[in-house]
VOMARLUM-690313 format. One record per residue: residue number from 1; x negated, y negated, z of N, C-alpha, C in turn. Coordinates in Angstrom, 2 decimals. Each point is the difference from the previous one (the first is absolute). Layout:
SITE   guse       n_X       n_Y       n_Z      ca_X      ca_Y      ca_Z       c_X       c_Y       c_Z
SITE    NUM         X         Y         Z         X         Y         Z         X         Y         Z
...
***
This chain:
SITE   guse       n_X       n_Y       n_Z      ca_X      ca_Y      ca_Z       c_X       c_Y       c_Z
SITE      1     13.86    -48.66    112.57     -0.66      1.17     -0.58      0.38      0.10     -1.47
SITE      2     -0.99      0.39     -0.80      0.47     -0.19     -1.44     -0.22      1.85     -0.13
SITE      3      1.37      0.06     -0.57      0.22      1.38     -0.56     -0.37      0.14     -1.46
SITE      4     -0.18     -0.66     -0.56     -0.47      0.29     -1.89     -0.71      0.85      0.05
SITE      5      0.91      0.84     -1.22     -0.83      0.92     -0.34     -0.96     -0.72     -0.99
SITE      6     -1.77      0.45      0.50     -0.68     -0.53     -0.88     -0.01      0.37     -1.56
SITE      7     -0.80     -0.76     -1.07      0.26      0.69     -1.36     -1.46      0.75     -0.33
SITE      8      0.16      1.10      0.14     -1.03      1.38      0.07     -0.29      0.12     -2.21
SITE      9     -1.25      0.28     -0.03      0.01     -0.12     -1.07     -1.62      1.23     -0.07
SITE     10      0.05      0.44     -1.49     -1.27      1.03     -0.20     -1.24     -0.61     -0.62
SITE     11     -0.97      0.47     -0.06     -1.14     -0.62     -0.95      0.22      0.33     -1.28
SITE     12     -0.34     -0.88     -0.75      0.07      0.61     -1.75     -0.63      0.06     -0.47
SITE     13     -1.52      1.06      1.10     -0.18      1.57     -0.34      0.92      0.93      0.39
SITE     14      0.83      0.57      0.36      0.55      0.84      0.40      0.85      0.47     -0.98
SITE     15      0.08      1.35     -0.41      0.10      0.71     -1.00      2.03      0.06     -0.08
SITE     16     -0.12     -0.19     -0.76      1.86      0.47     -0.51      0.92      0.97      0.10
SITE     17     -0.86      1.15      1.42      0.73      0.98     -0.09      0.54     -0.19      1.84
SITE     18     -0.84     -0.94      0.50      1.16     -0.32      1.24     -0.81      0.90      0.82
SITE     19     -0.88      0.72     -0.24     -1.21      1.15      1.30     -1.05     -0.21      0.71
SITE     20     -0.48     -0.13      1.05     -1.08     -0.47      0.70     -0.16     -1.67     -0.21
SITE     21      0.92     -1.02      0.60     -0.07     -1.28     -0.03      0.25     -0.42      1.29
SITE     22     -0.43     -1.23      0.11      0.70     -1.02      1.16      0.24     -1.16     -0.54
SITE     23      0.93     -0.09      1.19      0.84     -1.51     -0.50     -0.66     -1.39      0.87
SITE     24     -0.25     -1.14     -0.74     -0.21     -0.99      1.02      0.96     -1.00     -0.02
SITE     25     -0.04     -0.30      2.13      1.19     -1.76     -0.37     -1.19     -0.87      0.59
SITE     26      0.36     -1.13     -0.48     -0.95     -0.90      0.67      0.52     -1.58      0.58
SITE     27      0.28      0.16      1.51      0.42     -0.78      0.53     -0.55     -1.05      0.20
SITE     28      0.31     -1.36      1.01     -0.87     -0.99      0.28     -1.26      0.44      1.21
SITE     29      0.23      0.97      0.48     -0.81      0.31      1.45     -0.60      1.41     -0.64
SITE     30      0.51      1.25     -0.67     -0.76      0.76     -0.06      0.75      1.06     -1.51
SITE     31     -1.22      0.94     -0.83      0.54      0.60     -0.91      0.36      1.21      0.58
SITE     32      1.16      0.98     -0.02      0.69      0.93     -0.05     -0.36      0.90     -1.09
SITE     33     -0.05      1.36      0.46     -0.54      0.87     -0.83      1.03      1.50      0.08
SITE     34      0.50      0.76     -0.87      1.01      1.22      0.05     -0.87      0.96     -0.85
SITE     35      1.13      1.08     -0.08     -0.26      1.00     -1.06      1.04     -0.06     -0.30
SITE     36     -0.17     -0.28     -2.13      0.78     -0.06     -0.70      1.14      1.14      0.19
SITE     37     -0.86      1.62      0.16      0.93      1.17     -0.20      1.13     -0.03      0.95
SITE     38      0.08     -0.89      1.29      0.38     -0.12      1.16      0.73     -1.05      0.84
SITE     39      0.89     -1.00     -0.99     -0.01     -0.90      0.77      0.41     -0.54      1.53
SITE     40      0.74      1.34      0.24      0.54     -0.24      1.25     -1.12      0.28      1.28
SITE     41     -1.38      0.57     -0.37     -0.08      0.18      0.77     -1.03     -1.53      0.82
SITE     42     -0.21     -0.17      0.87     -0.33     -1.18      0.89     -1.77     -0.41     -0.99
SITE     43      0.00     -1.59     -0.32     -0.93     -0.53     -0.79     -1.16     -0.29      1.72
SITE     44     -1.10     -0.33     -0.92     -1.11     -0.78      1.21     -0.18     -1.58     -0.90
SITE     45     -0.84     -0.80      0.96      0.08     -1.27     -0.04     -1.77     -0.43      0.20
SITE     46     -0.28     -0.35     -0.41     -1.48     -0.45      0.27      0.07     -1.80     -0.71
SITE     47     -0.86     -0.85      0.94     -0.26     -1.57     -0.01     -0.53      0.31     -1.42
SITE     48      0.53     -1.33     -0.50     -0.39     -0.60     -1.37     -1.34      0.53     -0.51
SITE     49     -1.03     -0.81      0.84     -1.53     -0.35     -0.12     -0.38      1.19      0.01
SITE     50      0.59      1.13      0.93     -0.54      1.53     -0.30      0.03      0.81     -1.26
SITE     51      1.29     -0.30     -0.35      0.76      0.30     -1.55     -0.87     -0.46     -0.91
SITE     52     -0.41     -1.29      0.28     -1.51     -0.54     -1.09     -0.58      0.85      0.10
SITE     53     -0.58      0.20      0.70     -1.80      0.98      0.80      0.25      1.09     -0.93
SITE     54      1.19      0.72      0.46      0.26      1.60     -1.00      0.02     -0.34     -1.48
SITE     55      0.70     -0.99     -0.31      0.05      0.22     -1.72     -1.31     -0.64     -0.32
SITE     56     -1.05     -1.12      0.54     -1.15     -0.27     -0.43     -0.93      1.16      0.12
SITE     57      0.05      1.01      1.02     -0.39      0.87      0.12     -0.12      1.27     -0.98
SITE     58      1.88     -0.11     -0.25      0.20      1.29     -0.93     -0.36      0.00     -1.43
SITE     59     -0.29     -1.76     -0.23     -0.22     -0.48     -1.44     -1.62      0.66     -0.08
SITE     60     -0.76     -0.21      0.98     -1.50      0.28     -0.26     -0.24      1.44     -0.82
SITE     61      0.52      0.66      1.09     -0.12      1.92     -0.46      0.59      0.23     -1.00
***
């Protein structure tokens, strides 16, 4: 079992005051998603290829 902590990182859009962000890790099997304001509290996980879908998605709008 691999315990690493993954390396969680922000978009750079995300504004400099540290408010309304999430963090992404991106593993070999799936990207991890938090709230910056929050780290302790429990992240979700969604497959790679989905993670495409949303940001090709989010790029359109």
């Amino acid at each position: 079992m691999n315990t690493t902590e993954p390396a969680w990182f922000k978009s750079t859009y995300s504004g400099t005051q540290g408010d309304d962000c999430v963090e992404v890790a991106i593993t070999e099997q799936v990207v991890c998603v938090r709230d910056s304001k929050d780290v302790t509290r429990p992240h979700f996980a969604v497959g790679r290829e989905e993670w495409a879908r949303f940001v090709g998605f989010a790029a359109e709008v």
